[in-house]
N, CA, C and O atoms as a printed pandas DataFrame, in Angstrom:
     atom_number atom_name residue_name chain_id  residue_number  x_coord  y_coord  z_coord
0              1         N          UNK        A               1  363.677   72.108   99.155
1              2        CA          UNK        A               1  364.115   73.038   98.144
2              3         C          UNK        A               1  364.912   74.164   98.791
3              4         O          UNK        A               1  364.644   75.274   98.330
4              5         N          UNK        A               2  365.717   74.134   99.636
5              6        CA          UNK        A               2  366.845   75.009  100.734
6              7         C          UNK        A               2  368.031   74.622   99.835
7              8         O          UNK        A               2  368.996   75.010  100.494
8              9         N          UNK        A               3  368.563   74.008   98.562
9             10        CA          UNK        A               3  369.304   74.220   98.321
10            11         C          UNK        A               3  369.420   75.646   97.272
11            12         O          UNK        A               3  368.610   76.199   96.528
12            13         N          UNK        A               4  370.886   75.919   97.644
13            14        CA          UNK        A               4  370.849   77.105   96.366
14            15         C          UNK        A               4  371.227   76.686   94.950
15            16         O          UNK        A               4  371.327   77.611   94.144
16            17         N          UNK        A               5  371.418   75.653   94.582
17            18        CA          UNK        A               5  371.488   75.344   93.322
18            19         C          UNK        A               5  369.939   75.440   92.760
19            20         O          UNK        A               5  369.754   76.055   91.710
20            21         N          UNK        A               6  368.848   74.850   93.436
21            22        CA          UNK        A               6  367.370   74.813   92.631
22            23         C          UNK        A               6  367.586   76.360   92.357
23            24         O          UNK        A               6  367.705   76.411   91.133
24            25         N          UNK        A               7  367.677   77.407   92.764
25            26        CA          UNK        A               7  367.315   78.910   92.542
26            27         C          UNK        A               7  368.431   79.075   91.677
27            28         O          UNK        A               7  368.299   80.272   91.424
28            29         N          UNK        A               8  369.562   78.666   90.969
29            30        CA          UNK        A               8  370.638   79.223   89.897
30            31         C          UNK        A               8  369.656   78.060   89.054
31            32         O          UNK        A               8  368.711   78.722   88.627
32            33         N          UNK        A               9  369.506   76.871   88.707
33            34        CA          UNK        A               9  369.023   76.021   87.884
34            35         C          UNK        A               9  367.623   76.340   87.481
35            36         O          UNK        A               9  367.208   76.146   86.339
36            37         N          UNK        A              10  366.697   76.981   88.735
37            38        CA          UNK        A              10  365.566   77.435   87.855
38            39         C          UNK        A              10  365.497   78.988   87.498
39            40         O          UNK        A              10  364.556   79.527   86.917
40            41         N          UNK        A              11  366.659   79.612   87.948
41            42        CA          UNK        A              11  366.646   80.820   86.891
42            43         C          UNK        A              11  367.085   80.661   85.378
43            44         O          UNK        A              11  366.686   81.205   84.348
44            45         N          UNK        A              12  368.076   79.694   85.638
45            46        CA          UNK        A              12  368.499   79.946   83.977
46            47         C          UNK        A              12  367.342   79.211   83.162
47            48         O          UNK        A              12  367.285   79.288   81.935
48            49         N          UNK        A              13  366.699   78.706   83.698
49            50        CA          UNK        A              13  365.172   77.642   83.243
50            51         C          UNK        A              13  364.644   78.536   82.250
51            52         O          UNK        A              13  364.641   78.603   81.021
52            53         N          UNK        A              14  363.932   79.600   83.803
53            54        CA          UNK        A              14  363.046   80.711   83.300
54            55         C          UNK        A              14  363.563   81.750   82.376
55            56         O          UNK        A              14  362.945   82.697   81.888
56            57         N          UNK        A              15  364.617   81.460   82.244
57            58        CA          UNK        A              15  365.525   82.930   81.351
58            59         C          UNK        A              15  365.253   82.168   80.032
59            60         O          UNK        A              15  364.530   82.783   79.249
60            61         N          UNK        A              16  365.730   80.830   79.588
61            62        CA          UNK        A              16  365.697   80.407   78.830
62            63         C          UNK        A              16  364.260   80.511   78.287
63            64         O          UNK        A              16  363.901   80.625   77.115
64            65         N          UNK        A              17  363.743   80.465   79.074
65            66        CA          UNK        A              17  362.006   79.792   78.561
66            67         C          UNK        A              17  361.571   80.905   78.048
67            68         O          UNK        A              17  360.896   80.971   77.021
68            69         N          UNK        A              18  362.072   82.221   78.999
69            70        CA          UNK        A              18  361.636   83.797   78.299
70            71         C          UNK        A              18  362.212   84.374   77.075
71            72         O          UNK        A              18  361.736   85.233   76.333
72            73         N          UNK        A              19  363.365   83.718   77.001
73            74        CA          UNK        A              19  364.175   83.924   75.317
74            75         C          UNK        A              19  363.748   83.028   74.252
75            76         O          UNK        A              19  364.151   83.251   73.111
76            77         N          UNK        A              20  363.024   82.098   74.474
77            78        CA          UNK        A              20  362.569   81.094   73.625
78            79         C          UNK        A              20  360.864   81.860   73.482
79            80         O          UNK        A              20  360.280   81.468   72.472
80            81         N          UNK        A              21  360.272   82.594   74.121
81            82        CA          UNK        A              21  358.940   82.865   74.159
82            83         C          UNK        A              21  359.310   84.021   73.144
83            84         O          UNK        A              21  358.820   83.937   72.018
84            85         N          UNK        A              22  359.996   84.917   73.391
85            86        CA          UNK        A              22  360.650   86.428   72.614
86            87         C          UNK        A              22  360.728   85.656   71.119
87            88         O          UNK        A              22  359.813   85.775   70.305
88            89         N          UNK        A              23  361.901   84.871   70.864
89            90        CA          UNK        A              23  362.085   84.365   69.810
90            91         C          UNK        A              23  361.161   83.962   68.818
91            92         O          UNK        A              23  361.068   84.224   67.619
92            93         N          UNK        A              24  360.325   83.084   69.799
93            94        CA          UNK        A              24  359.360   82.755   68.704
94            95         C          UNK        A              24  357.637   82.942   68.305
95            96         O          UNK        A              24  356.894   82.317   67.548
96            97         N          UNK        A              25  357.392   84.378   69.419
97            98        CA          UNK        A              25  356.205   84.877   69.534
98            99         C          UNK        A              25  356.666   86.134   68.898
99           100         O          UNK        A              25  357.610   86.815   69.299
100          101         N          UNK        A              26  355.733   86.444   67.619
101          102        CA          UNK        A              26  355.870   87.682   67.299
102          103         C          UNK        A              26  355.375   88.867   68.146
103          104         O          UNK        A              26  356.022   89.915   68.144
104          105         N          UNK        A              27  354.211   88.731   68.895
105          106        CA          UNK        A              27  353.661   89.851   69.679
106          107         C          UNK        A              27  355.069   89.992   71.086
107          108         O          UNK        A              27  355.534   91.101   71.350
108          109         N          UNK        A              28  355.394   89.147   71.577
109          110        CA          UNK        A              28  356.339   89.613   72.810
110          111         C          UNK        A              28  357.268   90.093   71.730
111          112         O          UNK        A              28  357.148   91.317   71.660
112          113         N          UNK        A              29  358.261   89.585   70.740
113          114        CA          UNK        A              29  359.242   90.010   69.876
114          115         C          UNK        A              29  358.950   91.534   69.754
115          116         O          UNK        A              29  359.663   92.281   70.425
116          117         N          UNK        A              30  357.968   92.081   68.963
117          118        CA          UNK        A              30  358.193   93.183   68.503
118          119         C          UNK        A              30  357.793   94.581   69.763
119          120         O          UNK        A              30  358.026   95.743   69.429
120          121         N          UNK        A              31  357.185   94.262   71.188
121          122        CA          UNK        A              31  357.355   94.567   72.140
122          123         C          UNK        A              31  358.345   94.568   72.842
123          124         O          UNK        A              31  358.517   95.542   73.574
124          125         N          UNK        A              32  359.431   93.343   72.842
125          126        CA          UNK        A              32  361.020   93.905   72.845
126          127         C          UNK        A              32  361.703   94.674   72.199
127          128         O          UNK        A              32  362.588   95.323   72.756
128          129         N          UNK        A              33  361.443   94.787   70.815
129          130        CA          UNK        A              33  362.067   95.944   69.936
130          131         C          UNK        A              33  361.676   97.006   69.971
131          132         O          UNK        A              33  362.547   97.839   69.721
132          133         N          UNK        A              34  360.507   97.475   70.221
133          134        CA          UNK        A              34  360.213   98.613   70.558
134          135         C          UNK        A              34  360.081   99.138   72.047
135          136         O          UNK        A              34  359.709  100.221   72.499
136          137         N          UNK        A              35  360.468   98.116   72.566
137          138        CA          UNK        A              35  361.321   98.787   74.314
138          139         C          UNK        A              35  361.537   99.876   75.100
139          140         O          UNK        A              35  362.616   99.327   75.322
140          141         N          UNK        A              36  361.563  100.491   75.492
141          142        CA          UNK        A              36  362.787  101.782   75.809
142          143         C          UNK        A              36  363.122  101.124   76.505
143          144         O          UNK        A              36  362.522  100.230   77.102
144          145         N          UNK        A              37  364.859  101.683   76.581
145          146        CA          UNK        A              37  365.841  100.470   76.907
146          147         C          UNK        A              37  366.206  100.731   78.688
147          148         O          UNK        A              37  366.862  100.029   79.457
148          149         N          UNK        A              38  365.735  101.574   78.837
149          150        CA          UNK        A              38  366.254  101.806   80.396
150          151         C          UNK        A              38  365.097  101.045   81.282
151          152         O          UNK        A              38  365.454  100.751   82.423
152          153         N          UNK        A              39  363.907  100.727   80.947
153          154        CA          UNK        A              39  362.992  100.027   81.831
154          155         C          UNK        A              39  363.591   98.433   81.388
155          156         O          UNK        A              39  362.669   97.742   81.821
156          157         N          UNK        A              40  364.336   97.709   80.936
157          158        CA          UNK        A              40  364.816   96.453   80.726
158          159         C          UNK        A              40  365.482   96.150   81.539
159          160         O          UNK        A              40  365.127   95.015   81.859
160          161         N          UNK        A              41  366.634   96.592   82.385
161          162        CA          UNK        A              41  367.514   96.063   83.324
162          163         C          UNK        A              41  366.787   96.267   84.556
163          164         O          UNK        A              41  367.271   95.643   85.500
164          165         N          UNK        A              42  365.663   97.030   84.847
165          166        CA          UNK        A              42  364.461   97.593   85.733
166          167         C          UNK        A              42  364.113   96.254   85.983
167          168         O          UNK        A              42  364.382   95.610   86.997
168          169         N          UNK        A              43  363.464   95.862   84.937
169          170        CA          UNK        A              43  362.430   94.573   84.954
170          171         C          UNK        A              43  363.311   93.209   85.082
171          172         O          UNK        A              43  362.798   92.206   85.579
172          173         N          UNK        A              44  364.400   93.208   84.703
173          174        CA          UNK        A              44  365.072   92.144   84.772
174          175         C          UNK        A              44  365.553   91.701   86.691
175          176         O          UNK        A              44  365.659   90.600   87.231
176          177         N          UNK        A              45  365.749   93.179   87.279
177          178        CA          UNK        A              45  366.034   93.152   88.640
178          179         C          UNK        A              45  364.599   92.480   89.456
179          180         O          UNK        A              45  364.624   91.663   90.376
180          181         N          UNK        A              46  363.488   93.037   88.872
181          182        CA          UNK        A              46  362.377   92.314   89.463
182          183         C          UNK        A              46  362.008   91.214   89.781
183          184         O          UNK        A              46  361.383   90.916   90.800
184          185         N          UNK        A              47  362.454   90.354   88.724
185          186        CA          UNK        A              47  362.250   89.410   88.774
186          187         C          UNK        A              47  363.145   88.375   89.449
187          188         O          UNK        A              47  362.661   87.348   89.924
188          189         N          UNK        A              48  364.245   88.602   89.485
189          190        CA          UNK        A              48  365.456   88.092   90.544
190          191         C          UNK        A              48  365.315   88.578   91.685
191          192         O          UNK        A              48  366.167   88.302   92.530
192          193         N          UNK        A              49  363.928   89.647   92.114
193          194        CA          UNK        A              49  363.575   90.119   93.535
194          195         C          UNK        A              49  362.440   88.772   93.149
195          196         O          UNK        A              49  363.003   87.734   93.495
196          197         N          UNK        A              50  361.806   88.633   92.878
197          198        CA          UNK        A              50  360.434   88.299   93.163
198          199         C          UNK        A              50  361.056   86.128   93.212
199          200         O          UNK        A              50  360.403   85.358   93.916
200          201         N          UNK        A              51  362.233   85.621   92.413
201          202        CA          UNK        A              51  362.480   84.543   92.895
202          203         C          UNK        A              51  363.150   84.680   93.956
203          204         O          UNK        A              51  363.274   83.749   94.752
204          205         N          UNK        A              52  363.770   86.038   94.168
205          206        CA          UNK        A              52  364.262   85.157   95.385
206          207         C          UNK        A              52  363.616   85.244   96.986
207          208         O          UNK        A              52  364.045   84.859   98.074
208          209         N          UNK        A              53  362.209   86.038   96.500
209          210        CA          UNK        A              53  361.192   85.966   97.865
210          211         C          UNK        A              53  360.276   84.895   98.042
211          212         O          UNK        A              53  359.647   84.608   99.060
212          213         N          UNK        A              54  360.272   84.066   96.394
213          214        CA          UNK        A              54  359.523   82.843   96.391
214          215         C          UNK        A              54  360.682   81.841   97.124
215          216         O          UNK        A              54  360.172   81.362   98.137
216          217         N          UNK        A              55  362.155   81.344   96.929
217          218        CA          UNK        A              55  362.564   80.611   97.787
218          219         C          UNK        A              55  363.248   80.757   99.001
219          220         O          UNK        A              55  364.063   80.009   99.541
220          221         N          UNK        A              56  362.637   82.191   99.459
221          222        CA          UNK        A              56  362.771   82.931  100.941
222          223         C          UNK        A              56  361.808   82.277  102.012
223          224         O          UNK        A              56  361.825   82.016  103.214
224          225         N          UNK        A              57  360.925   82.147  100.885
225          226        CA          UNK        A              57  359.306   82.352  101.761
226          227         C          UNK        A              57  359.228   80.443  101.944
227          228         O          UNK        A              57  358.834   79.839  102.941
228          229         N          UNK        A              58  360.003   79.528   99.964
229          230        CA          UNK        A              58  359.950   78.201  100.692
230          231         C          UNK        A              58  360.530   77.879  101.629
231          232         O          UNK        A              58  360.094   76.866  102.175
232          233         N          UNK        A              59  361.617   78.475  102.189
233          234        CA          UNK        A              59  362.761   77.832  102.978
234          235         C          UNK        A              59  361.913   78.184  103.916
235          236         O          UNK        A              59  361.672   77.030  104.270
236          237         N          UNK        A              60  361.083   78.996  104.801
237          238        CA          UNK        A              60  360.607   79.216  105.939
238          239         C          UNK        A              60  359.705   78.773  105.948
239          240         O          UNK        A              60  359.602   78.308  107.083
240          241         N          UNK        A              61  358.749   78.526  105.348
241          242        CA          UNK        A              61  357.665   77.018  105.089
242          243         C          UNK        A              61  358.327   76.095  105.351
243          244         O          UNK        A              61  358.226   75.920  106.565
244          245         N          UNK        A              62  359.161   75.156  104.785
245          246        CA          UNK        A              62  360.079   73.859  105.092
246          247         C          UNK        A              62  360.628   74.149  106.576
247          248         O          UNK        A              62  360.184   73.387  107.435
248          249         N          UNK        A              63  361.399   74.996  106.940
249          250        CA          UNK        A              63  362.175   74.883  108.617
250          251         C          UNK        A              63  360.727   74.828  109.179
251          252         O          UNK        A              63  360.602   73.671  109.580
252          253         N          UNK        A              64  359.587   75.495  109.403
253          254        CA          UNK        A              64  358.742   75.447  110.166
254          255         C          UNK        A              64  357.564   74.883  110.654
255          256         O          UNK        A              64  356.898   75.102  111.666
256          257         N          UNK        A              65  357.344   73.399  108.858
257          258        CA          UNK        A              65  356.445   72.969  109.449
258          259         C          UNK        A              65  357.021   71.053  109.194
259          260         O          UNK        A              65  356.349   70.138  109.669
């Protein structure tokens, strides 16, 4: 999993899967609408930190063992 396509193919996965959860769960839905809007692009950066330390951390698992 050292390619960089798995990490563009399973982000748009998870993006999708999180717009489909919003959409059709009323409790996340109306917790997006009532938001404040400056912690959203916050949280959105997080999470494009946090995949890309999960296929940081696979690629150095795979070269090393």
């Amino acid at each position: 999993m050292t390619s960089p396509l798995a990490y563009f193919l399973l982000s748009a996965g998870l993006l999708l899967l999180a717009m489909g959860i919003v959409r059709f769960s009323s409790f996340y839905a109306d917790l997006v609408r009532h938001a404040h809007v400056c912690y959203l692009p916050l949280d959105g950066l997080r999470g494009f930190l946090a995949l890309g330390v999960f296929f940081i951390t696979q690629s150095f698992f795979i070269s090393f063992t």
